[in-house]
BABA-688173 format. One record per residue (C-alpha): residue number from 1; chain; x, y, z. Coordinates in steps of 0.001 Angstrom, whole numbers, plus 500000, padded with zeros to 6 digits. Example, Ala and Ser with C-alpha at 12.3 -4.5 7.8 and 13.67 -1.06 7.14 Angstrom:
% BABA-688173
R  pos  unit    east   north      up
R    1     A  512300  495500  507800
R    2     A  513670  498940  507140
***
This chain:
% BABA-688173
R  pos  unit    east   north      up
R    1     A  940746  897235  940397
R    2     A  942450  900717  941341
R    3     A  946557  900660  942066
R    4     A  946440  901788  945838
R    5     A  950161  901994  945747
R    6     A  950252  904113  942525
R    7     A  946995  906485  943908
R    8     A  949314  907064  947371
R    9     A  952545  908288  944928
R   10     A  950084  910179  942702
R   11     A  948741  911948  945686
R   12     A  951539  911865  947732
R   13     A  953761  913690  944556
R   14     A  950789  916359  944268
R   15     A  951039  917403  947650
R   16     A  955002  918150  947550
R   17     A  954253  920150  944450
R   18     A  951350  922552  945724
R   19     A  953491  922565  949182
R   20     A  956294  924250  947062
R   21     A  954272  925975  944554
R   22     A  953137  928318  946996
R   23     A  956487  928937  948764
R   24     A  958310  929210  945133
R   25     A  955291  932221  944168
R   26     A  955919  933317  947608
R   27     A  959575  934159  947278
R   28     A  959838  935173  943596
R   29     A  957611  937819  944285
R   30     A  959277  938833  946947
R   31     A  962076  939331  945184
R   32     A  960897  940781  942301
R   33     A  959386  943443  944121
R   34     A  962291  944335  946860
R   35     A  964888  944259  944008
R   36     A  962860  946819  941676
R   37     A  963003  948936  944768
R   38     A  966436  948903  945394
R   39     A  967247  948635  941744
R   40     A  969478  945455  942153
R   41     A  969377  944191  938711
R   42     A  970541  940859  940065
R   43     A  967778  940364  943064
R   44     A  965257  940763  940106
R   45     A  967242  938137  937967
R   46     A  967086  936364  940847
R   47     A  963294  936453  941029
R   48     A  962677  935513  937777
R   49     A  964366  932256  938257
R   50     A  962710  931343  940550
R   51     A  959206  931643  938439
R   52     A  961089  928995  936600
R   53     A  960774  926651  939600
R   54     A  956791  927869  940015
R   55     A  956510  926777  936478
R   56     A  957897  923343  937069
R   57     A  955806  922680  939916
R   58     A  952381  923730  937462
R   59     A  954047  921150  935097
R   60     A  954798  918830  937523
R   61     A  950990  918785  938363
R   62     A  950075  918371  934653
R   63     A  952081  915231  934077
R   64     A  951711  913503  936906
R   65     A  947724  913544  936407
R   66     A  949080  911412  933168
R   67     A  951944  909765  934460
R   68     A  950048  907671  937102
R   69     A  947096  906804  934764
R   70     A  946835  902993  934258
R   71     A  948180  901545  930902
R   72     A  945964  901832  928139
R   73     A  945007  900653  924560
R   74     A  947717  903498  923538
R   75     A  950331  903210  926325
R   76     A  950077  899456  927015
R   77     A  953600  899814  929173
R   78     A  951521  902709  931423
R   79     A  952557  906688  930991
R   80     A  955620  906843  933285
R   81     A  957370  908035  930901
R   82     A  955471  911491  930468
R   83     A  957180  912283  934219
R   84     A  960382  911500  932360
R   85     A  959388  913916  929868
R   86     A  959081  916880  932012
R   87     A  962131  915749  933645
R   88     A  963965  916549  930371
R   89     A  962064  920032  930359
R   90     A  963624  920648  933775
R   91     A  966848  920195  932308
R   92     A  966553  922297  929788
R   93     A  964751  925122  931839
R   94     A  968019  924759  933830
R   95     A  970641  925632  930925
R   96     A  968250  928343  930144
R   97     A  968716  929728  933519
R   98     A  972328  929080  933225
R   99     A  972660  931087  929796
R  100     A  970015  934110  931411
R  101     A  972689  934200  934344
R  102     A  975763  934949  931951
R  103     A  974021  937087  930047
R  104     A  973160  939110  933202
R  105     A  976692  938740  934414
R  106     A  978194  940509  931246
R  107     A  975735  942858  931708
R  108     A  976620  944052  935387
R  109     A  980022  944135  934688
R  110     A  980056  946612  932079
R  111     A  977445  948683  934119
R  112     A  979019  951341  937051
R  113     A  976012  952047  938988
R  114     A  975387  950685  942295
R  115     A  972288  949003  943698
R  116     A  970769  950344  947289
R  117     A  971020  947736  949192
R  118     A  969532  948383  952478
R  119     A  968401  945789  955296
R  120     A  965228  944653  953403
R  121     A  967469  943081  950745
R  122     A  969047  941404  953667
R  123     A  966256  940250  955520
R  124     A  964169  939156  952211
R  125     A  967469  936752  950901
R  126     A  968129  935229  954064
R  127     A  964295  934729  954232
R  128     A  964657  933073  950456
R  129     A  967679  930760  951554
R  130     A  965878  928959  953786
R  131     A  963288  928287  952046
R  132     A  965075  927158  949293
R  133     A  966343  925063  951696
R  134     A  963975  923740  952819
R  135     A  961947  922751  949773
R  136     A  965297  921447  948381
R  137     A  965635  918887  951471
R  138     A  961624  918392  951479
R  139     A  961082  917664  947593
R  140     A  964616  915481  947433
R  141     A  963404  913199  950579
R  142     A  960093  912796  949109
R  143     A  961398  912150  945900
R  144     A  963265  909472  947072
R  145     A  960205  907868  949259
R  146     A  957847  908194  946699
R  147     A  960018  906825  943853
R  148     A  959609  910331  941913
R  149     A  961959  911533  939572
R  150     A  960092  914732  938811
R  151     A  960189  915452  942685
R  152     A  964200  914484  942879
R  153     A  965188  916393  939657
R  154     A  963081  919702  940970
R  155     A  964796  919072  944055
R  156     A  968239  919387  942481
R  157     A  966822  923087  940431
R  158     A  966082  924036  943823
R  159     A  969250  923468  944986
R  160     A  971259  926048  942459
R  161     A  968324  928584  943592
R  162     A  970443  928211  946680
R  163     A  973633  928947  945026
R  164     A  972381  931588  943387
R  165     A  971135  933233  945673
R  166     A  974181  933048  948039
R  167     A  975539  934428  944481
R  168     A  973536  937635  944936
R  169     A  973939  937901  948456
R  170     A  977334  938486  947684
R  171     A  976742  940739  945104
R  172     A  975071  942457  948236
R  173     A  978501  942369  949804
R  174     A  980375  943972  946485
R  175     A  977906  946548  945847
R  176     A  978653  947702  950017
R  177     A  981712  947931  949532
R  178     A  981595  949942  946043
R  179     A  983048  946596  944305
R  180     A  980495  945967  941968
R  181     A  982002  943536  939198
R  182     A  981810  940962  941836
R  183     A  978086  940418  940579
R  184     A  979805  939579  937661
R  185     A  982427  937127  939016
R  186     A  980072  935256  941368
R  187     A  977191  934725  938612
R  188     A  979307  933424  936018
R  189     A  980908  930224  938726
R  190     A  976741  930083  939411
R  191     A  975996  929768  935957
R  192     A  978491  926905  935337
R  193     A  976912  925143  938276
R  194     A  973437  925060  937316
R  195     A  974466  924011  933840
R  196     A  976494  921032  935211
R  197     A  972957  919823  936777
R  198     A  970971  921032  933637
R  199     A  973039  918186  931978
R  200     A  973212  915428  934703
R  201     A  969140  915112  934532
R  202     A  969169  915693  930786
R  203     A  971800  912734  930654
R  204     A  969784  910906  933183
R  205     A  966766  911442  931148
R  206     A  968085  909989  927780
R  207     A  969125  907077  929710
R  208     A  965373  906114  930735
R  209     A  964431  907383  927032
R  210     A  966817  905426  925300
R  211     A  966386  901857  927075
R  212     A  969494  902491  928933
R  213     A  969842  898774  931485
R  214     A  968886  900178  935218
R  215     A  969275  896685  936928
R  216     A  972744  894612  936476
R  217     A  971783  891341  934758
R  218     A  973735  889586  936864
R  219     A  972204  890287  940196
R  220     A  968615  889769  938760
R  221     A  969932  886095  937540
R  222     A  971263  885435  941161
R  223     A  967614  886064  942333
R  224     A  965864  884344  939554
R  225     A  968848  880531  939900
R  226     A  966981  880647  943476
R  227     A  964120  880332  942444
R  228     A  963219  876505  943036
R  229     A  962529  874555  939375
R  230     A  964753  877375  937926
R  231     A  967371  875656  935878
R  232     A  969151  878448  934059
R  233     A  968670  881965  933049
R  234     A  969503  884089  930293
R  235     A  969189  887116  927959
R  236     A  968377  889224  931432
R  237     A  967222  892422  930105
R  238     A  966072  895701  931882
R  239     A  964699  899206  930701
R  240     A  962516  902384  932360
R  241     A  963314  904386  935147
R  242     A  965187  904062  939043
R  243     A  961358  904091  940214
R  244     A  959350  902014  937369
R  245     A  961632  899200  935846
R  246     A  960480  896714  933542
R  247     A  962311  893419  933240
R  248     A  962375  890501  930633
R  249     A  964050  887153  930719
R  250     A  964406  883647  929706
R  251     A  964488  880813  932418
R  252     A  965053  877034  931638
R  253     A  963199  874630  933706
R  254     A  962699  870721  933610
R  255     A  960827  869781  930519
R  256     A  958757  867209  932261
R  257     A  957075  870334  933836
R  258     A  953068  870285  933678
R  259     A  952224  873493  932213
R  260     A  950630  874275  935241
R  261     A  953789  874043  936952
R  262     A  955520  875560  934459
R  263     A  953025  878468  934883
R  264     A  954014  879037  939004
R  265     A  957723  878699  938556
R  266     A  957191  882067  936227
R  267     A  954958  883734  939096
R  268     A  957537  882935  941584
R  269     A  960425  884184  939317
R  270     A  958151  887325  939274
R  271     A  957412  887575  942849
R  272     A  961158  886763  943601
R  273     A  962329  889697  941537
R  274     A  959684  892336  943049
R  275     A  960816  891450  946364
R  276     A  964132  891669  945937
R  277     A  963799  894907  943803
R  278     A  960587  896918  944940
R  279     A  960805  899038  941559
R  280     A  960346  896356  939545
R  281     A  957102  897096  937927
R  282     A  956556  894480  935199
R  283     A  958467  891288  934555
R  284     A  957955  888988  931490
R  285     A  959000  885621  931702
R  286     A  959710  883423  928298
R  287     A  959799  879795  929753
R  288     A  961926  877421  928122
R  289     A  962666  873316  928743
R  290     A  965939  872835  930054
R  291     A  968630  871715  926864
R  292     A  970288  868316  927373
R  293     A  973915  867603  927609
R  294     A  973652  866811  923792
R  295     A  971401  869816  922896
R  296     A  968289  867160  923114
R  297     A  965079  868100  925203
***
């Protein structure tokens, strides 16, 4: 039987990323294009970044055709983590950007020449800014309602498009008033920014790659010591991501238990988790009879 829920996020993540596809195309070319014309050396920078975000969205809509399939005889925990691994590839894509920028930066400043900026330079930036904007705000709150951390990790390479281009724009401003090492100045403080976020979602990733715990054990045993027939709980242990988490325990219960009792006190631990944490995905429940006062069953 198909996984309605997952289908909706599969779908639902698709959309967002052919949405922004075609605005990210849309405004590198743009660009591209104005900033040959003018010869800003920056505005074209400027538009090759943001291919980079183009080509996340075409990855994007690669691995999330794999991410959502069901588990398999191969990937018996599912293929979430395939989204984690273009996460990582965002991050790195970002330091990339990051190192292109300085590069550029030293560039400008030993250069003398000034661009043409005219009002099409203008009018084509503050045309980019908001929709960088927007896509920023549109791909971070669906993101967060679809449980995506492709989506919310795009979102945040989105977001230094923004500060680059304010970076250019005052480049724009320099290069007016025959200042043009401010190029310079502003790219390398833009740089350092996007590499700060290039290394948040790589950290973020290693975390969900290495096992990191996403839940505190202590608030999944408060859930699981209300669960009636529950006795005790122990060796609480969680791994995956914020939107796919995968738990495993151990809960004591009466030893007089019918193993068909036994049996429901586990699917109630189970339900009692999910409900209390919706991105619980899995949960695997090692029963054990409760240990006397004198270590005796």
């Amino acid at each position: 039987m198909p996984n309605t829920g997952t289908d909706v996020t599969k779908k639902g993540v698709r959309r967002v990323l052919w949405a922004t596809l075609g605005l990210n195309v849309l405004v590198s070319l743009s660009k591209i294009v104005v900033g040959k014309m003018s010869h800003s050396t920056s505005m074209v920078a400027d538009g090759y970044h943001s291919l980079i975000d183009g080509a996340n969205n075409v990855v994007g809509l690669v691995v999330t055709t794999l991410a959502y399939a069901p588990p398999d005889e191969g990937h018996p925990y599912g293929h979430r983590k395939f989204e984690t691994a273009a996460t990582l590839f965002i991050g790195l894509a970002l330091l990339s950007v990051a190192y292109n920028v300085v590069e550029q930066a030293l560039r400008e400043v030993s250069r003398a020449s000034i661009p043409l900026i005219g009002a099409l330079n203008w009018t084509v930036m503050g045309v980019t800014l908001v929709i960088n904007l927007f896509v920023a705000w549109y791909e971070a709150r669906e993101g967060r309602r679809l449980g995506s951390p492709y989506l919310q990790a795009d979102a945040a390479h989105t977001r230094s498009d923004i500060y680059v281009t304010l970076g250019v724009v005052a480049s724009f401003a320099g290069a007016r008033a025959g200042v043009p090492w401010v190029d310079g100045v502003v790219a390398m403080a833009i740089a350092a920014f996007i590499a700060v976020l290039g290394v948040r979602i790589l950290i973020g990733s290693f975390h969900t790659l290495t096992d990191r715990a996403v839940i505190a054990p202590d608030k999944l045993q408060t859930v699981v010591l209300g669960v009636p027939g529950v006795r005790n709980c122990r060796e609480v242990r969680t791994r995956g991501g914020t939107d796919a988490v995968y738990v495993d325990l151990i809960a004591h219960v009466d030893s007089t238990l019918t193993l068909r009792e036994a049996h429901d006190v586990a699917d109630w631990i189970e339900e009692a988790l999910q409900r209390a944490y919706p991105e619980i995905v899995d949960v695997v429940v090692h029963l054990e009879p409760e240990v006397g006062a004198h270590g005796r069953v």
